[in-house]
C-alpha positions in Angstrom: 24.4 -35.8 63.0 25.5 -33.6 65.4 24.9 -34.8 69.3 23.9 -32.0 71.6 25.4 -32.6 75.1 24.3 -30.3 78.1 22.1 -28.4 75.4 25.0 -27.5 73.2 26.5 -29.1 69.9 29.0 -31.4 70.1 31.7 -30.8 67.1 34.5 -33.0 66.0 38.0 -31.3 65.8 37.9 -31.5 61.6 34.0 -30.3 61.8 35.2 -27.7 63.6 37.5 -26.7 61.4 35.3 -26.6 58.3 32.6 -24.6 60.2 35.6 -21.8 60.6 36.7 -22.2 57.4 32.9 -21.4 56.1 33.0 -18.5 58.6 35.9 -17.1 57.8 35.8 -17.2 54.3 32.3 -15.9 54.1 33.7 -12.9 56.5 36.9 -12.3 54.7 36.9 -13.3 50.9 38.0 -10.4 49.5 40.7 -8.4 51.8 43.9 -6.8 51.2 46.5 -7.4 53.8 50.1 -5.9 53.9 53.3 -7.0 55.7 56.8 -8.2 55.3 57.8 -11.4 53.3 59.2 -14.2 55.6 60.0 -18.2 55.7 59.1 -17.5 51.7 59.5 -21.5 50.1 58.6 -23.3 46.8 57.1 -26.2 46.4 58.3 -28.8 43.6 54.6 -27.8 41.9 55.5 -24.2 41.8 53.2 -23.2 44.9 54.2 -20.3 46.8 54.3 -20.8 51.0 55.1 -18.2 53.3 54.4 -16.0 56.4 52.8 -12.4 56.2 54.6 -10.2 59.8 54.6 -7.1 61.3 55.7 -6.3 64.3 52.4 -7.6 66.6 51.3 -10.7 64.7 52.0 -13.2 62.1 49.7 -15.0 59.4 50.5 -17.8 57.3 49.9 -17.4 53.3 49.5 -19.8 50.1 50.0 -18.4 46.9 48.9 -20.8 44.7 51.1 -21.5 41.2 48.2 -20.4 38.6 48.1 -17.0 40.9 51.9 -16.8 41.2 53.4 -17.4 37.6 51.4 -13.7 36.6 53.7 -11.7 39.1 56.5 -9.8 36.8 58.5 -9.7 39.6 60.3 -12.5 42.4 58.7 -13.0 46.5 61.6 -12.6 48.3 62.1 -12.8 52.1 62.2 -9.2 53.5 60.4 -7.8 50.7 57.2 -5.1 52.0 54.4 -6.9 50.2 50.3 -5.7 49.7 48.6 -9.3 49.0 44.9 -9.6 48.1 43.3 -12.5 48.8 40.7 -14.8 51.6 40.9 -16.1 54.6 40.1 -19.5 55.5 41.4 -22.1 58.5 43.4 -24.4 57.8 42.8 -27.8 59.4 46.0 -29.8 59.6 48.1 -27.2 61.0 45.3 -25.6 63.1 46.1 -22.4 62.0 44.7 -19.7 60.1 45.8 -19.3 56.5 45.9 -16.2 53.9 44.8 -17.6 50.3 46.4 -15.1 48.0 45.1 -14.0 44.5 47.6 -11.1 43.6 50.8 -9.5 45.3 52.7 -6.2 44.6 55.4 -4.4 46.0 54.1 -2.2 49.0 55.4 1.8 48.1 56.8 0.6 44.7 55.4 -0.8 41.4 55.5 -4.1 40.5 57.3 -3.2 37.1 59.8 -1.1 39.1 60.1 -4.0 41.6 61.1 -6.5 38.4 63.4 -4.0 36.8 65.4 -3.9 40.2 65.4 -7.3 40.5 66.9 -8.3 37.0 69.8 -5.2 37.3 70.8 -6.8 40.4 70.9 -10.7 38.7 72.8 -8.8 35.8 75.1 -7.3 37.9 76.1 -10.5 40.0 76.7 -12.5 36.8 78.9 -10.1 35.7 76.8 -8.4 32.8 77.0 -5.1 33.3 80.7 -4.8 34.3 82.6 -2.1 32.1 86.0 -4.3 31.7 83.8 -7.0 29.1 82.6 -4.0 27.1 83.8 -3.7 23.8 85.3 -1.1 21.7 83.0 -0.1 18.9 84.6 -0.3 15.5 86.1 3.3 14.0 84.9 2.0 10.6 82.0 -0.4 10.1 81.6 -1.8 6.9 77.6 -2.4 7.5 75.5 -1.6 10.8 72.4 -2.7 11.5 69.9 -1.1 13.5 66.8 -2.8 15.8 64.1 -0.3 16.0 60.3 0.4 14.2 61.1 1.3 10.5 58.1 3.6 10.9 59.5 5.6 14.0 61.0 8.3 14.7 64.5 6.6 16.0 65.1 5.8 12.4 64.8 8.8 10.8 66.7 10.7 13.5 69.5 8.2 12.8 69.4 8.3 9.0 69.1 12.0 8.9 72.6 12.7 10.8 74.1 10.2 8.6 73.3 11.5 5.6 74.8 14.5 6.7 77.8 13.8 7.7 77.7 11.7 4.7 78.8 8.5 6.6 80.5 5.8 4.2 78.9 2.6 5.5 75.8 0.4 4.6 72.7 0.5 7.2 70.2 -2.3 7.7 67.2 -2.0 9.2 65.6 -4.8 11.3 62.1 -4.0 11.9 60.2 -4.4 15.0 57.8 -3.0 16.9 59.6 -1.2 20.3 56.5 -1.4 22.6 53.7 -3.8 23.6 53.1 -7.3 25.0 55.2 -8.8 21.8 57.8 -6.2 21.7 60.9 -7.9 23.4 60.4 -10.8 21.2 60.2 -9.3 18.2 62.9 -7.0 19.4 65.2 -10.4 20.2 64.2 -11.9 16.8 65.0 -9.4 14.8 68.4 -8.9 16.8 69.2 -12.2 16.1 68.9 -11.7 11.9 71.4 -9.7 12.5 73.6 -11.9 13.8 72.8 -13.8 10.5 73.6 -11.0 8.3 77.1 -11.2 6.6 79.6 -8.4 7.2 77.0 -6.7 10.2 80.4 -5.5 12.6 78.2 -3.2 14.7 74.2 -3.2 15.8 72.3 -0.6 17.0 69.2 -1.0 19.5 67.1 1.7 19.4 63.7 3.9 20.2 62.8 7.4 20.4 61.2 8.5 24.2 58.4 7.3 26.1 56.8 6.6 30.0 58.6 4.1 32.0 56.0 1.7 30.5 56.3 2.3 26.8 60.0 1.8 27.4 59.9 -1.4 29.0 60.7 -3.9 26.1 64.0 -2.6 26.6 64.1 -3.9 30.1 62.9 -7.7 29.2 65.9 -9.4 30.8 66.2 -11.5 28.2 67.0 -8.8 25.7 69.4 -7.5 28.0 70.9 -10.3 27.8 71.0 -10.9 24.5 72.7 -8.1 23.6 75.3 -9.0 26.2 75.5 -12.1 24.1 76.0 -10.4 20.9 78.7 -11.7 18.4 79.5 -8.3 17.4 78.9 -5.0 19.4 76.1 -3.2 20.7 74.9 0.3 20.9 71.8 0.4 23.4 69.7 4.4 22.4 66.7 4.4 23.9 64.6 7.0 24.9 65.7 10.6 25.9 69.4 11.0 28.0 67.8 10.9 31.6 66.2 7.5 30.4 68.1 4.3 31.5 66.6 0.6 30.5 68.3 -2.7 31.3 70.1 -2.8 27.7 71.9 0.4 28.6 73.9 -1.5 31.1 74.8 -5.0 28.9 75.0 -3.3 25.9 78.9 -2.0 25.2 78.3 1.3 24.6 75.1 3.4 25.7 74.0 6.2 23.7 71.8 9.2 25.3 69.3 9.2 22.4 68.9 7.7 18.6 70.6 10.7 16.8 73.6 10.3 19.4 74.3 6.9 18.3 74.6 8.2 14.7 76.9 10.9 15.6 79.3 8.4 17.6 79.5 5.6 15.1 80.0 8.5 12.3 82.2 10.8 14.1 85.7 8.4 13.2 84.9 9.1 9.4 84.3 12.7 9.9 88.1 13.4 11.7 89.6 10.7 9.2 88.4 13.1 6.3 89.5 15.9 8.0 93.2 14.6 8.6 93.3 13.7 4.4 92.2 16.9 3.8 95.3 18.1 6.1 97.5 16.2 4.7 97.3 16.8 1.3 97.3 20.6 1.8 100.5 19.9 4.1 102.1 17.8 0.7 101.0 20.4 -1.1 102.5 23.0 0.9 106.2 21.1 1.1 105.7 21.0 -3.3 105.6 24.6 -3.1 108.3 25.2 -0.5 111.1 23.2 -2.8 109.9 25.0 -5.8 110.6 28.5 -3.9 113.6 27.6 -3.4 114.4 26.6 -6.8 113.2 29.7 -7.7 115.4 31.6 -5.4 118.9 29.5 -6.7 118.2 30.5 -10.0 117.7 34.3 -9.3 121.4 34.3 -7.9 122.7 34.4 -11.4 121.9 35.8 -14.7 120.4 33.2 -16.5 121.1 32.2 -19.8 119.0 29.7 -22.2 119.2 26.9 -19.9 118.1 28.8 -17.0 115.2 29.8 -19.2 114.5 26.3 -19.4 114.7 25.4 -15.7 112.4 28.0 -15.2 109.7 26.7 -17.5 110.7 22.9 -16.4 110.0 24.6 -13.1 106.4 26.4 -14.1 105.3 23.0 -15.8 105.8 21.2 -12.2 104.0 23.9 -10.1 101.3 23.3 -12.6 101.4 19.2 -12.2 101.6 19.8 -9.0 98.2 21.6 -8.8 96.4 19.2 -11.2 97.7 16.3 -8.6 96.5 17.8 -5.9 92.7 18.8 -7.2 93.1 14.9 -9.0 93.0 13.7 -5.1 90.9 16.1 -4.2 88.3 15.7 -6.3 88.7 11.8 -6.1 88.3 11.8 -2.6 85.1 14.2 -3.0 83.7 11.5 -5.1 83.9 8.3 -3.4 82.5 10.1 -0.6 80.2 11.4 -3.0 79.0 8.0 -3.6 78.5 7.2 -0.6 76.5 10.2 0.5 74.0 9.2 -2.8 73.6 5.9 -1.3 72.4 7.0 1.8 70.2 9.3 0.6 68.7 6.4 -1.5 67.7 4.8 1.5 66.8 7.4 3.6 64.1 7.7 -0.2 63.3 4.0 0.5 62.0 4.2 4.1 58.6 5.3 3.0 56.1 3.2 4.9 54.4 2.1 1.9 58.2 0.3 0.5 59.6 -0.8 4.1 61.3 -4.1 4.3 62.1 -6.2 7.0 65.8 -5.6 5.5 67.2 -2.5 4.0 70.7 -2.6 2.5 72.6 -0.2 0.7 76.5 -0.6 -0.6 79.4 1.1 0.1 83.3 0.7 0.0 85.4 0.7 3.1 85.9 3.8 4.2 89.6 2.8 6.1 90.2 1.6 2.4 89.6 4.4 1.0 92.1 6.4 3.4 94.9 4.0 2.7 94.5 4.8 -1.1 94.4 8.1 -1.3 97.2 8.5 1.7 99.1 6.4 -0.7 98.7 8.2 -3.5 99.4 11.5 -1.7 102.7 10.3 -0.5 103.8 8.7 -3.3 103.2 11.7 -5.5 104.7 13.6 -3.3 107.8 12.0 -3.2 108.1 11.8 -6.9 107.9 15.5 -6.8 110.3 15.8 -4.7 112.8 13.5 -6.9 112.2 16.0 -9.6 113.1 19.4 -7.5 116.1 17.4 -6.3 117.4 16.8 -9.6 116.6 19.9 -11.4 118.5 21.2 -8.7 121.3 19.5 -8.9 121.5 20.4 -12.6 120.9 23.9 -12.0 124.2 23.5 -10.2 126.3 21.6 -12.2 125.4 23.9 -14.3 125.6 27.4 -12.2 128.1 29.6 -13.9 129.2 30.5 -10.3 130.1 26.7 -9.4 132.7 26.9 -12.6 134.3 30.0 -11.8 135.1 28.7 -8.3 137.2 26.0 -9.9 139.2 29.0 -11.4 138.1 29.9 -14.6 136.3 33.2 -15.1 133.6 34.9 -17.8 135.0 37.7 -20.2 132.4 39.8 -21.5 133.4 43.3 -24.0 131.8 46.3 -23.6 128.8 45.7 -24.6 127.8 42.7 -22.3 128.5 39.8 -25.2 130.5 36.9 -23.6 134.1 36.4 -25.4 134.6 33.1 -26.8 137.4 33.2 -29.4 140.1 35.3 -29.8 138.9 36.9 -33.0 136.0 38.5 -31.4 138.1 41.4 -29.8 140.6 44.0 -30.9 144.0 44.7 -29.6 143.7 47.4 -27.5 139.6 46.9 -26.5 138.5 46.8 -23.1 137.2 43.9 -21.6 135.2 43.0 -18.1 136.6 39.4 -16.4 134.4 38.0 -13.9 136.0 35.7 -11.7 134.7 34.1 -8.7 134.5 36.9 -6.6 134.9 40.3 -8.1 135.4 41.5 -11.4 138.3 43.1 -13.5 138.7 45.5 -16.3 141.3 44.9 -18.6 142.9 45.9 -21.8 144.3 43.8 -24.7 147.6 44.0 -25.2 147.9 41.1 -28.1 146.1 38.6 -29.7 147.4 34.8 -30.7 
């Protein structure tokens, strides 16, 4: 009971408090307040304490922990904050007190406010520095690729690769790339690739969106994640003026889905290039020793064995030709092969046959390099071994290379190569060609 003295109440200092406690929070139990974050603390039961300022007045505030585990983002001291909440008075401290409900950044989104937050924890730890980057492999023997097997990403990807008719295997690990369950599904299905055998390079991916259909890809913990990554990672999300958290752990950031394919297929594409080049250059230094064959033998008449050299020589321009379309058409069909298996899957991403894993097989593309480089070279050079000795019986055997040693051809009038004393007349003209020059002469006797 409250005692009236002098015709007024009489209130205790706690009664007192609870009336303006009632008062206040009957007057003020919805308002929005803003001001900057200061004294911000923790307590060990996850409650939030700290002061709301400007530069006039000061009000204390409680954010309680069932309030405070729903903000996406971290209080911080200094931060510009718009609370909602009640007021009430709060006895032990004789002060008035700020109940808050919900926060968010003041002049920036709470989502944008989160995002900042995790690049700069990445960033301290290290995360996003480009010297722990690694290099993505020239030639993957299987990549896998994060992403919705019924969006857009995925066909974009699979549509440059079968173009360019990219020799490796692609597996697809499906998940949906937006939505409350999106980053882990994302992480999951990241981490069956780490599972899968012979994976060397992942790809995470999603075609464009807002800021919030693209924020999976800035969970933190994905980021993260694919900092982690056994094997390297290829973040492609969104269009090239979009940048998500997994752009800056990942090891390499492509602009957009069909980017990624043309960077990891792009190695093959110059390697088959440079075979092509070099077999037309090995074909080219073939033809250049035959020319030249050619040329020796036109210095002299030829006789039957020249004959022969020359057909020895027509028979090796041809084996060289068949080599050459052997390798060539070799070559067309292991990447043949591969091409067919691409376009198998690219068949077998029908929504209605979609599996949680899509594999394909192909051989090693660097393999198949080394092979056919091989084989080139070591044709080639047996090639060459031929012209070298044909040559070198063409000389040994070059009517020009015996007369220099002194002895000399002796042909009759009409052209017929003397051999025997019996096949001329005393008396008969007769041509002697000697090293250099030739001489007419006249037979004087015969033994």
């Amino acid at each position: 009971m409250v005692e009236i003295f002098r015709g007024l109440p009489v209130f205790s200092v706690s009664e007192l408090g609870s009336l303006l406690d009632r008062e206040l929070e009957r007057s003020f139990r919805d308002i929005w307040v803003e001001g900057e974050v200061s004294n911000f603390s923790v307590s060990p039961s996850g409650h939030c304490y700290f002061r709301m300022k400007d530069g006039e007045a000061v009000v204390r505030a409680a954010f309680f922990r069932q309030h405070a585990v729903r903000l996406p983002f971290n209080l911080e001291n200094g931060m510009a904050l718009l609370v909602r909440g009640r007021l009430g008075f709060y006895g032990k401290s004789g002060e008035l007190q700020l109940y808050v409900s919900h926060a968010e950044p003041y002049g920036i989104g709470a989502l944008q406010m989160a995002l900042e937050q995790a690049k700069k924890r990445l960033h301290a730890e290290g995360l996003t520095d480009p010297s722990r980057k690694r290099a993505i492999p020239r030639f993957p023997e299987r990549v896998g690729i994060v992403t919705s097997a019924e969006g857009a990403a995925i066909r974009d990807i699979i549509s440059v690769l079968e173009r360019r008719s990219a020799p490796f295997e692609v597996i697809v690990a499906h998940s949906p790339v937006q939505g409350g369950q999106a980053p882990a599904r994302l992480a999951a299905a990241m981490k069956s690739l780490f599972r899968t055998r012979g994976v060397e390079l992942i790809i995470l991916t999603r075609g464009g969106g807002s800021f919030e259909d693209l924020s999976a890809f800035n969970d933190e913990a994905l980021a993260r994640l694919a900092a982690a990554s056994p094997v390297p990672v290829i973040s492609a999300v969104g269009h090239e003026t979009d940048t998500v958290l997994t752009d800056l752990t990942a090891d390499l950031r492509a602009p957009t889905p069909s980017a990624a394919a043309e960077i990891i297929s792009q190695p093959a594409l110059e390697a088959r290039s440079r075979l092509a080049g070099m077999i037309g250059s090995a074909g080219a230094a073939v033809s250049a020793r035959l020319s030249l064959a050619r040329e020796k033998l036109l210095l002299f008449d030829p006789g039957r064995q020249g004959l022969s050299l020359f057909r020895e020589i027509d028979r090796l321009e041809e084996s060289r030709d068949r080599t050459l379309a052997l390798i060539s058409g070799k070559e067309e069909g292991r990447m043949g092969s591969a091409s067919a298996s691409l376009k198998l899957f690219a068949a077998q991403l029908h929504p209605s046959r979609l599996l949680d894993s899509l594999s394909g097989s192909s051989d090693k593309f660097y393999s198949l390099i080394s092979v056919l480089c091989d084989s080139a070279v070591r044709m080639t050079a047996a090639k060459e071994r031929f012209v070298d000795m044909s040559l070198s019986l063409i000389n040994e055997r070059n009517p020009l290379s015996i007369l220099s040693r002194g002895y000399s051809v002796i042909r009759n009038g009409a052209g017929k190569v003397i051999g025997d004393s019996s096949e001329v007349a005393e008396g008969e003209c007769l041509s002697v060609i000697l090293r250099r020059g030739r001489l007419k002469v006249s037979v004087d006797e015969k033994e």
